[in-house]
MIBA-537561 format. One record per residue: x, z, y of N, C-alpha, C in turn. Coordinates in steps of 0.05 Angstrom, whole numbers, plus 5000, padded with zeros to 4 digits. Atoms other than C-alpha are relative to their C-alpha. Layout:
BEGIN
XZYXZYXZY;...
This chain:
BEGIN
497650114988078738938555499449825024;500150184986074938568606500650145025;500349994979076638628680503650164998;496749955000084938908658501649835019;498850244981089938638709501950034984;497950045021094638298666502649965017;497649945001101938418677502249834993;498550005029105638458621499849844980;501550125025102038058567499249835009;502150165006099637448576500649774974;498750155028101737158501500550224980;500349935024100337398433499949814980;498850255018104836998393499150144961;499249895026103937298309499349744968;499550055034106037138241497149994983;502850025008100136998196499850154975;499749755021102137278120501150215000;498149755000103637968118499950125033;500549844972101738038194497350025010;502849984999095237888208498249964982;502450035026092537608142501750154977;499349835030092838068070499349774978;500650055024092937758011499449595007;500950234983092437078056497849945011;502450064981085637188088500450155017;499649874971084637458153497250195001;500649994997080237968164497249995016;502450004972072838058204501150135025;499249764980076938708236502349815014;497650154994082638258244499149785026;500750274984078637638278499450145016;501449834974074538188318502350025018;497249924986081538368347500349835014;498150314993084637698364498049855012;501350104985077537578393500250105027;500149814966078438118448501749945010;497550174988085737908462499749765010;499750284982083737198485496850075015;501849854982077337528520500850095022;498949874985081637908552502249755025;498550204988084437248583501949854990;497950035007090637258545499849684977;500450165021093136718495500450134978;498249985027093436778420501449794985;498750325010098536308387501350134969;499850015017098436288320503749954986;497150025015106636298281500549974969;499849975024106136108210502349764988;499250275013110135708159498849854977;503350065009103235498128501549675012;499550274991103334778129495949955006;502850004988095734578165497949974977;502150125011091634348115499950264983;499149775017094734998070497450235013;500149734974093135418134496049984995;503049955006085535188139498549974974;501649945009083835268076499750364986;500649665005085036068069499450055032;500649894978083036078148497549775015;500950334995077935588165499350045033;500650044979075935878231502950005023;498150034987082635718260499949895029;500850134970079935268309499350165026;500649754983076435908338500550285008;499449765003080436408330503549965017;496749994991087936088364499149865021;499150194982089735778432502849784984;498050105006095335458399501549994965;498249865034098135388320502149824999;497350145006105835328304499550014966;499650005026104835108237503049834988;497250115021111034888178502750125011;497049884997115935418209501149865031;500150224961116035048287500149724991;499050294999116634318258497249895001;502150134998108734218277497550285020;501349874987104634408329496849905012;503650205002096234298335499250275020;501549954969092034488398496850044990;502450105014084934658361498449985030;502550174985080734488431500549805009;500250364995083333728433499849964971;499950035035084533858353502449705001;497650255004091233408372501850204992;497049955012097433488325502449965011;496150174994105333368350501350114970;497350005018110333318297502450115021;497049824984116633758328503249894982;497650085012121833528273498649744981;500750235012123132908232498650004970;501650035016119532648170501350094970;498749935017122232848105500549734986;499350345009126532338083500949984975;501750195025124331848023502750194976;497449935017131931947995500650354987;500849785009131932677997498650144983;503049885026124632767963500849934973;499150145026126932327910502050174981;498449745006132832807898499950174988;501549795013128733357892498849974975;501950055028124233047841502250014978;498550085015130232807807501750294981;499249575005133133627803498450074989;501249815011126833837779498950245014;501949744985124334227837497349925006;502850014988117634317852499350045029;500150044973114934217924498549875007;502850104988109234077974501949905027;499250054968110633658036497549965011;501850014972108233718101501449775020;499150194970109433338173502449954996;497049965003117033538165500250194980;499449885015116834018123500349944960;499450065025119234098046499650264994;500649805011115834708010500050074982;499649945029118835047950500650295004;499849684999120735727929502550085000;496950004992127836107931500649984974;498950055038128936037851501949755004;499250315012131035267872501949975026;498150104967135635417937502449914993;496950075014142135277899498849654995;500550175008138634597872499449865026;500950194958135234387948502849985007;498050064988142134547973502349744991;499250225003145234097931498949755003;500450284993140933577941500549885026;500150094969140833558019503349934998;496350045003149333588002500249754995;498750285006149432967962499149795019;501250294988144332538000501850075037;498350054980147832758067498749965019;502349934975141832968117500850324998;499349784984140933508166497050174993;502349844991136634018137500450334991;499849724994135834798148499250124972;501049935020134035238090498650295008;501349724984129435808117498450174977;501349855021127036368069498450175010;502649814986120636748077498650214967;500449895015119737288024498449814968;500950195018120136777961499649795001;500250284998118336197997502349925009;498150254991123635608016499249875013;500850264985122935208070502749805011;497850244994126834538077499949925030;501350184971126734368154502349855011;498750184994129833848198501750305022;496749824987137234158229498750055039;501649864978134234668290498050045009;503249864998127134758275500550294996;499849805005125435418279496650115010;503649954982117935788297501650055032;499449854973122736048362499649615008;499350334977123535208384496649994995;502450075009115735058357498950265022;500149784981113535688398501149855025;499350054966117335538465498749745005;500950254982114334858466497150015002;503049914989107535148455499850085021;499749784980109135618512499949805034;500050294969110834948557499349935005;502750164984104534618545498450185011;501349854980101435198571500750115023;498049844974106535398630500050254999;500149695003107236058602502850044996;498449885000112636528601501750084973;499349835014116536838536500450245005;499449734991118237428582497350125000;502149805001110137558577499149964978;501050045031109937468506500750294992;499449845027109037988451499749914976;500150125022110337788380500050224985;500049955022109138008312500549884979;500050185022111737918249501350164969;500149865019113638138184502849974976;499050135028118937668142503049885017;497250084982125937338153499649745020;500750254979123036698185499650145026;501049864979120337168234501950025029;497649954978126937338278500449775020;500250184976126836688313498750055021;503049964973120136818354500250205002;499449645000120937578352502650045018;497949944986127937488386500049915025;499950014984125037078441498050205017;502949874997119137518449500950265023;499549804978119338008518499350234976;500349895025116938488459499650034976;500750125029117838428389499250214988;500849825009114438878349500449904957;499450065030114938888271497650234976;502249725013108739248222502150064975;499449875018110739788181501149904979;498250105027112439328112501349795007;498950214995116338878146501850024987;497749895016122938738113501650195019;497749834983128739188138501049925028;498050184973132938728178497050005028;502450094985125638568214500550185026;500249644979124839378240502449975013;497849914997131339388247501249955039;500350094973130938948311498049985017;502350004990124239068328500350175028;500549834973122339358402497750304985;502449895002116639708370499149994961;501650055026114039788292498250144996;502649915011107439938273500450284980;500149845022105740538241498349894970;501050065010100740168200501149744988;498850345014102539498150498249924999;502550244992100338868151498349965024;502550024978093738698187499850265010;500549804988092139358198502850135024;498549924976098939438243499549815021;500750194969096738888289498049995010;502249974983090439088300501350275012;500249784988093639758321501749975032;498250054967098639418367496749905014;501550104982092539088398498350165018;501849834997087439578403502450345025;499049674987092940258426501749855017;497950014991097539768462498849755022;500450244980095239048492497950045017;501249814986089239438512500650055030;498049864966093839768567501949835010;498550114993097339208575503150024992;497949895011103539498537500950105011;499849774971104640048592501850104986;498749805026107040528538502849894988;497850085014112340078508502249895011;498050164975115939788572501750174996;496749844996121340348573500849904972;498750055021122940128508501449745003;499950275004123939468525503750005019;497150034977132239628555501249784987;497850145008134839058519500349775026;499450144979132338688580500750155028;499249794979135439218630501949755019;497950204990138738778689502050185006;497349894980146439038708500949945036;500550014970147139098773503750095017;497549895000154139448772502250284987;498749755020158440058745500850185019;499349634987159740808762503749905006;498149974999166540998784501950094965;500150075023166741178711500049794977;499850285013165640508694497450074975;502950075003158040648669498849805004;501250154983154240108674497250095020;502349965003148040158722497949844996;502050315011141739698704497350145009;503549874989133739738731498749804976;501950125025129039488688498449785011;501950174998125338868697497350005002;502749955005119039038681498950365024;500849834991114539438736501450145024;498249964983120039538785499249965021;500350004978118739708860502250035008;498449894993125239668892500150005031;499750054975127639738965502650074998;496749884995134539648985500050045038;499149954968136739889055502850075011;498250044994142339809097500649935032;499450214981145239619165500149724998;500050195007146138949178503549934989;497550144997153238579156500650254978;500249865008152639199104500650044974;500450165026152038869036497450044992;502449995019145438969020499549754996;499550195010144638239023500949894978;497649985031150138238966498250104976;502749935019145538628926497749904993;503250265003139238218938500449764978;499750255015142637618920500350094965;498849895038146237978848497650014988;502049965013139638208841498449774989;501450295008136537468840501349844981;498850075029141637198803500850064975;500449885022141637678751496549894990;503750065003133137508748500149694996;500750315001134136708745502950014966;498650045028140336778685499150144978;501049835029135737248639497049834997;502650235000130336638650497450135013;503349934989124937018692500349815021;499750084976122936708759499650175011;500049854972122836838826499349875018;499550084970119836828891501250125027;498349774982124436988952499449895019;500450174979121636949015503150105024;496950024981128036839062499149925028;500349984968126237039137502449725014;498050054989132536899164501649684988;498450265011135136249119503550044994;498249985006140136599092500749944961;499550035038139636419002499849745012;500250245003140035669030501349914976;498550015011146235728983499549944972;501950045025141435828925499349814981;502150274999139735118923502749934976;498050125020146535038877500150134965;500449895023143835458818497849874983;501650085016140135108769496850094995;503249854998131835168769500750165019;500449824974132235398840498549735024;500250194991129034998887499850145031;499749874975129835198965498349745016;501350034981125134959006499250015037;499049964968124634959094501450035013;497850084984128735129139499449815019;500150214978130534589185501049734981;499850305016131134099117497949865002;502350134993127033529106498050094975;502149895025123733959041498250255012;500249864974119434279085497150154978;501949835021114734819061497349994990;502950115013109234759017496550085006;502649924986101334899025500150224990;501149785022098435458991499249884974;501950205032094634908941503449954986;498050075023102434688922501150175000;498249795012105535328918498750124978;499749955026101835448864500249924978;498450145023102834908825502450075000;497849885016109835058830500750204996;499849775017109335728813499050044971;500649985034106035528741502449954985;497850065014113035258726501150214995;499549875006115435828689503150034997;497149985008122935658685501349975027;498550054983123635488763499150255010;500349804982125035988817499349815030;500650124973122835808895501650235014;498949964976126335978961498749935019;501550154977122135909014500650125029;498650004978126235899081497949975024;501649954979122336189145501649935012;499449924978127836129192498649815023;500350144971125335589240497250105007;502449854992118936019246500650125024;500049804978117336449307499350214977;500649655016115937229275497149974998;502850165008107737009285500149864979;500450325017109236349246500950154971;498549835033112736809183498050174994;502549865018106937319179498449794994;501650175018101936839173500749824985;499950075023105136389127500750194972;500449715021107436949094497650154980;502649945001100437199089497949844977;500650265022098236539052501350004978;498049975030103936489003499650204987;499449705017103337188980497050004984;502750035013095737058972499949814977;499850145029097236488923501250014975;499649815022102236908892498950144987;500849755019098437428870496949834985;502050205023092136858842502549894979;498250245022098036498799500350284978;500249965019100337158772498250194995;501849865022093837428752499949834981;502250165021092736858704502249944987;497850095018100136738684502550175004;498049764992104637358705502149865015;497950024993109136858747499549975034;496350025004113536878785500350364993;499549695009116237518751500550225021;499349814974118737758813500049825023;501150084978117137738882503050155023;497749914984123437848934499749945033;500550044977122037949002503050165012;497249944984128737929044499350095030;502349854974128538289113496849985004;504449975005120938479091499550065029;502149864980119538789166500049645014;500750244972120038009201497549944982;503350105017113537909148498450285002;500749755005111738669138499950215025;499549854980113238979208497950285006;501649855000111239689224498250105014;502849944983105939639276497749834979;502750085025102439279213500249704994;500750245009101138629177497749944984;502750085024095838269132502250034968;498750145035101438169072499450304997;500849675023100939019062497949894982;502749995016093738849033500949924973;499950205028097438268985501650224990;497549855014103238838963498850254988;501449815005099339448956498749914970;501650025018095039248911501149914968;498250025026100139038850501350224997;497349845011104139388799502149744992;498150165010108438768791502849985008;497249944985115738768801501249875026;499750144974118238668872501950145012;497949794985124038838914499449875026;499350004981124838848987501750125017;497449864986130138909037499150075032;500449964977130339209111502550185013;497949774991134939539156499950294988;501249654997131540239158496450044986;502849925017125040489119498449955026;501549894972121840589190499049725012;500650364986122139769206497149974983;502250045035116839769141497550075019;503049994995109239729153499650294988;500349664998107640509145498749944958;500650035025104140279075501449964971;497850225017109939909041502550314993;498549814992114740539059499850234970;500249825027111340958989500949804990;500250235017111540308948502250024978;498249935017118140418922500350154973;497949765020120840748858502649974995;497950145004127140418858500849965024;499250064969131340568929502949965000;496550115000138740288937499449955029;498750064983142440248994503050105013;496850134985148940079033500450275016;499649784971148940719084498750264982;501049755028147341459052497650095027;503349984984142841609125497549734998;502150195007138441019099499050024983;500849885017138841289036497150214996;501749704992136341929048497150025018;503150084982130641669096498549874985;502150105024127741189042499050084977;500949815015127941648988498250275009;501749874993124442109030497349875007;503950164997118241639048500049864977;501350245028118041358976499650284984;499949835024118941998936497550215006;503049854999111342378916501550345002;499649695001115843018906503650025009;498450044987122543228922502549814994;498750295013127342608929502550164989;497049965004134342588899502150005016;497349934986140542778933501849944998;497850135010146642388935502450245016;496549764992153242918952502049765010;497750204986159142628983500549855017;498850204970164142179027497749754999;501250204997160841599054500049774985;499650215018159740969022501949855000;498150114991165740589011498749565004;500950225004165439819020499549884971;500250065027161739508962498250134980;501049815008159240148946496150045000;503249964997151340298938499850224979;501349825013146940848927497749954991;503050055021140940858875499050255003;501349685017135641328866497049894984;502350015020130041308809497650155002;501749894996123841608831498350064981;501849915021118641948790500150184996;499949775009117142448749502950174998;497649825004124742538734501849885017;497750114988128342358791503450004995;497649954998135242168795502849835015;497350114980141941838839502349974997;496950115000148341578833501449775015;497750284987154141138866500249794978;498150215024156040548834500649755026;499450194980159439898858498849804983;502150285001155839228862502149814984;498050175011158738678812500049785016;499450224988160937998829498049825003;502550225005155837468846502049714997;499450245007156036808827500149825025;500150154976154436458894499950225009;499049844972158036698953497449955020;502350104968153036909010500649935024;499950044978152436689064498850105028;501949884986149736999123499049935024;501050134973145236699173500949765005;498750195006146636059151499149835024;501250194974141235699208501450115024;498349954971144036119265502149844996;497250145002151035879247500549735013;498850324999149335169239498449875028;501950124985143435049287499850185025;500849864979142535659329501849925026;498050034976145435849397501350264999;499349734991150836359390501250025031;499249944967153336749459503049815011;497350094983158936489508501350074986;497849855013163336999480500549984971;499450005025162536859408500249574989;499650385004162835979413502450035003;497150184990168635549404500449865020;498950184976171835289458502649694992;497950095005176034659455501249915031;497750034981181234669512502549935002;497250155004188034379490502150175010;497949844991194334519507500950095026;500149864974194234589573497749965014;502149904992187634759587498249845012;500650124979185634189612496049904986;503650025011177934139567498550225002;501649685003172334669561498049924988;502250165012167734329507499850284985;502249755018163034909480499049984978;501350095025161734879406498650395000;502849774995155035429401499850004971;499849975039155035339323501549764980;498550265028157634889262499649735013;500850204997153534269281502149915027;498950014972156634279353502749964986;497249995008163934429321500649814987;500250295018162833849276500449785022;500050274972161333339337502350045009;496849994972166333599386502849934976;497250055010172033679330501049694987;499550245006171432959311501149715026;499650144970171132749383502750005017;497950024979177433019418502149884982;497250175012184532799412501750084988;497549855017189532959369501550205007;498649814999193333309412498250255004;501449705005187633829423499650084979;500149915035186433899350501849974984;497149865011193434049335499750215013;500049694976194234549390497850234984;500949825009188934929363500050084967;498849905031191234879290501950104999;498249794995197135119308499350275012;500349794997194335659339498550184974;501449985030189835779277497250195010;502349894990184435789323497450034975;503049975022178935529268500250194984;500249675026180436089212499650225020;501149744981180436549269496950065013;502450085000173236309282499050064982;501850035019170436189226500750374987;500149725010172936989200498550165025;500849734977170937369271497449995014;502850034985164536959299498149864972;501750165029161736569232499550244973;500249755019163537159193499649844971;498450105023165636769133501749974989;497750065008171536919094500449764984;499750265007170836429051502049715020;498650204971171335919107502350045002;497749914980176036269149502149904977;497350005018180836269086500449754996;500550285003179335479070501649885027;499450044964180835379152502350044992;498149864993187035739142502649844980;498850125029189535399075501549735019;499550214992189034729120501650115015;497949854985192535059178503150064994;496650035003199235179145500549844978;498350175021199934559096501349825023;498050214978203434169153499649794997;500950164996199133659157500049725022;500150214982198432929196497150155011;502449884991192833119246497149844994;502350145012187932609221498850114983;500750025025188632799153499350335000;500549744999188533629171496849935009;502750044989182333449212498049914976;501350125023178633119154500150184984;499049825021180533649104498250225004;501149704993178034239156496749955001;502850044990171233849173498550004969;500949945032170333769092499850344989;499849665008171034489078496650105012;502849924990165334609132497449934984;503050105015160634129100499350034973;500049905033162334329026497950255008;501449775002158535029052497049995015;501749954982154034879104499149755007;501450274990149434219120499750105030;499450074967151933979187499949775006;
């Protein structure tokens, strides 16, 4: 397993009775296993509801055999190379135990935990009833576990996962029993061996043909091996939606392994797509990095775990040494805004960033995905240095461009996953991505909204569908707008009522100054005319706006208070 480029896997979370240990010992074949898996780089993190002291004495080389043990069901978690303990839930309280004794149940405590069997769950339940604490009753084939209200191995687990800045989306789990479904449900693949209970399989990604130990050495050996290559198509529960057929199909790409390219004119929607696409990838908890040429996802910055970066803000972009610290954060996404670059200044930082991308995820699969927006101002097709960084992954990545032909001649196969806004853009990218003959889309043109897919591979295939709603409205070319210089013919003018000014607003910032500056009667005059919505829809190309503009425009306003209303609207969207 040495020298594998890890992916998929970097976390091998499993169950301990009934999954890796028989009869409660653990194999030589078993340890041999779970030695190659963390050889192989990866972690193993131990999932039992073994209380520690239980745990090492049917396992004693625990210390050397886990990165991580969730012991008592998640309400305790121990680190064997500092050999430091955390307690995860509270202590089992005095009143309670007492209780129990008093019932006549029998029971071992741990950290938090309270360990009895299911003969006495009617008796536990009444006790936790009368005394009037918060605790869970979790059953594990015969056993009872008492825990404090929202332990679970899935909470004990994720916070193992934290202190290591690892992912769940590159976890695979195993397990066997009803405790199990917590960690198994956050698990990018859950797998379940052969004697698991029912319910187990039932939701499993994957079940062993073999029980017990012997099915987790087989996942290890026929599966983590390859990185779980083999089992990714199975994995559609994490399929992202993207939009629906005229049928009202949904369509969805798969997370895992995905080369996409969308193409399009400009003003086209592919944009629209990019974004859906990102915010579908940050609400199913993966990250992302999106490098943003142009400084158009500034918008971004209002979605939770997003952090937007450059531009012409004062969060100005990071080295290579700190983009990868913040790419170990597993729950944030980055935005990293080229526009105040020259097209030089974007490949080579470009060039850098991508290089520290691809060190972060060899060692921790993040950021899950990599989004390069107009790829040719980084990727252009007289050549770049980033081909070298792109080429060489299978990790999931989309990129956008007008036309296949803007693309670095390398980047142009890369694809298996081609969408776009225009059907001759279509048809040109599916021809330089597809090894054999591409798919064929039939029919009228695209309508607005509309996009074509095609699925490359062995079994190609193509369809229409329309793009769903995003959450944040885009924006497009948000720095030109505010900072740039647009033409004569496309600035505001403010001239009054009878003509007597000619103050040039060249973008937002400008429109901001001047509209605060003149006099009332010119900033009536042109609200009455309904100059700004007429602006802001034909040269800003913002409906949004324009409609906001337009709202103020006919409430029949004092001109102070219209003025104030229309300049708030601007700055609600756009830092001016």
């Amino acid at each position: 397993m040495h020298g594998i480029s890890l992916v998929n896997v970097h976390v091998l979370a499993c169950d301990y009775d009934g999954t890796i240990a028989d009869g409660g010992r653990c194999s030589p074949e078993m340890a041999q296993a779970l030695a190659r898996v963390r050889e192989s780089g990866r972690k193993v993190l131990l999932v039992t509801g073994r209380m520690l002291p239980d745990l090492r004495s049917v396992c004693a080389d625990i210390d050397r055999m886990f990165d991580a043990v969730v012991a008592e069901n998640g309400a305790l978690l121990y680190f064997p190379e500092t050999r430091e303990a955390r307690t995860l839930g509270d202590a089992p309280q005095s009143a309670l135990v007492e209780e129990l004794r008093r019932r006549g149940v029998p029971f071992d405590l741990g950290s938090s935990i309270i360990a009895t069997t299911e003969g006495y769950a009617d008796a536990a339940l009444a006790a936790i009833r009368d005394i009037g604490v918060e605790r869970t009753l979790v059953f594990n084939k015969g056993a009872l576990m008492l825990l404090p209200g929202g332990v679970t191995k899935g909470t004990g687990l994720d916070a193992a996962l934290t202190m290591f800045a690892l992912s769940p989306h590159n976890m695979v789990g195993i397990g066997d029993a009803e405790n199990d479904h917590a960690f198994l449900a956050m698990s990018e693949c859950a797998v379940a061996v052969a004697d698991a209970i029912p319910a187990l399989r039932e939701r499993a990604d994957y079940v062993t043909r073999a029980p017990g130990s012997r099915g987790a050495i087989e996942l290890i050996t026929e599966h983590l091996v390859n990185d779980l290559a083999a089992l990714m198509p199975r994995l559609t529960r994490h399929s992202l939606p993207l939009g629906d057929t005229a049928s009202g199909e949904p369509v969805t790409i798969s997370p895992h392994g995905t080369r996409m390219l969308i193409v399009g004119p400009s003003a086209s929607g592919k944009s629209t797509l990019t974004g859906l696409l990102v915010e579908r990838l940050i609400e199913s908890g993966r990250s992302v990095l999106l490098v943003d040429p142009e400084g158009d996802y500034q918008s971004f910055a209002e979605l939770e775990r997003v952090v937007v970066l450059g531009g012409s803000s004062e969060r100005v972009l990071p080295t290579p040494d700190e983009l990868r610290q913040l790419l170990h954060q597993p729950r944030t996404s980055l935005v990293l805004n080229l526009s105040a670059m020259t097209r030089a200044e974007k490949v080579a930082y470009a060039t850098k960033a991508l290089g520290a991308v691809s060190f972060v995820r060899s060692t921790t699969g993040l950021p899950h995905w990599l989004i390069l927006d107009e790829a040719h101002h980084i990727a252009p097709a007289d050549g770049s240095p980033v081909v070298e960084l792109l080429r060489a992954g299978t990790e999931s990545l989309c990129m956008s461009t007008l036309q296949v032909t803007d693309l670095a001649p390398e980047l142009r196969t890369l694809p298996n996953v081609v969408a776009a806004t225009e059907l001759d853009a279509f048809a040109a990218a599916t021809r330089a991505a597809a090894t054999g003959r591409p798919p064929v889309l039939a029919g009228p043109k695209l309508a607005e909204g509309e996009v074509a897919i095609a699925w490359l591979g062995d079994h190609p295939r193509a369809q229409r569908f329309r793009v769903a709603k995003r959450r944040v409205q885009h924006r497009r070319h948000v720095r030109k707008y505010t900072e740039g210089e647009l033409p004569p013919d496309r600035s505001f003018y403010f001239r009054g009522p009878a003509g007597a000014l000619n103050l040039r607003a060249s973008n937002l910032v400008r429109f901001v100054e001047l509209a605060e500056g003149v006099d009332e009667p010119t900033w009536a005059w042109h609200l009455g005319q309904h100059d700004y919505s007429t602006w802001a829809r034909q040269q800003i190309k913002d409906e949004d706006l324009a409609g906001a503009l337009a709202a103020v425009e006919t409430a029949d306003l004092p001109p102070a208070e219209s003025r104030r209303r229309a300049l708030d609207e601007i700055r609600a969207r756009y830092t001016v």
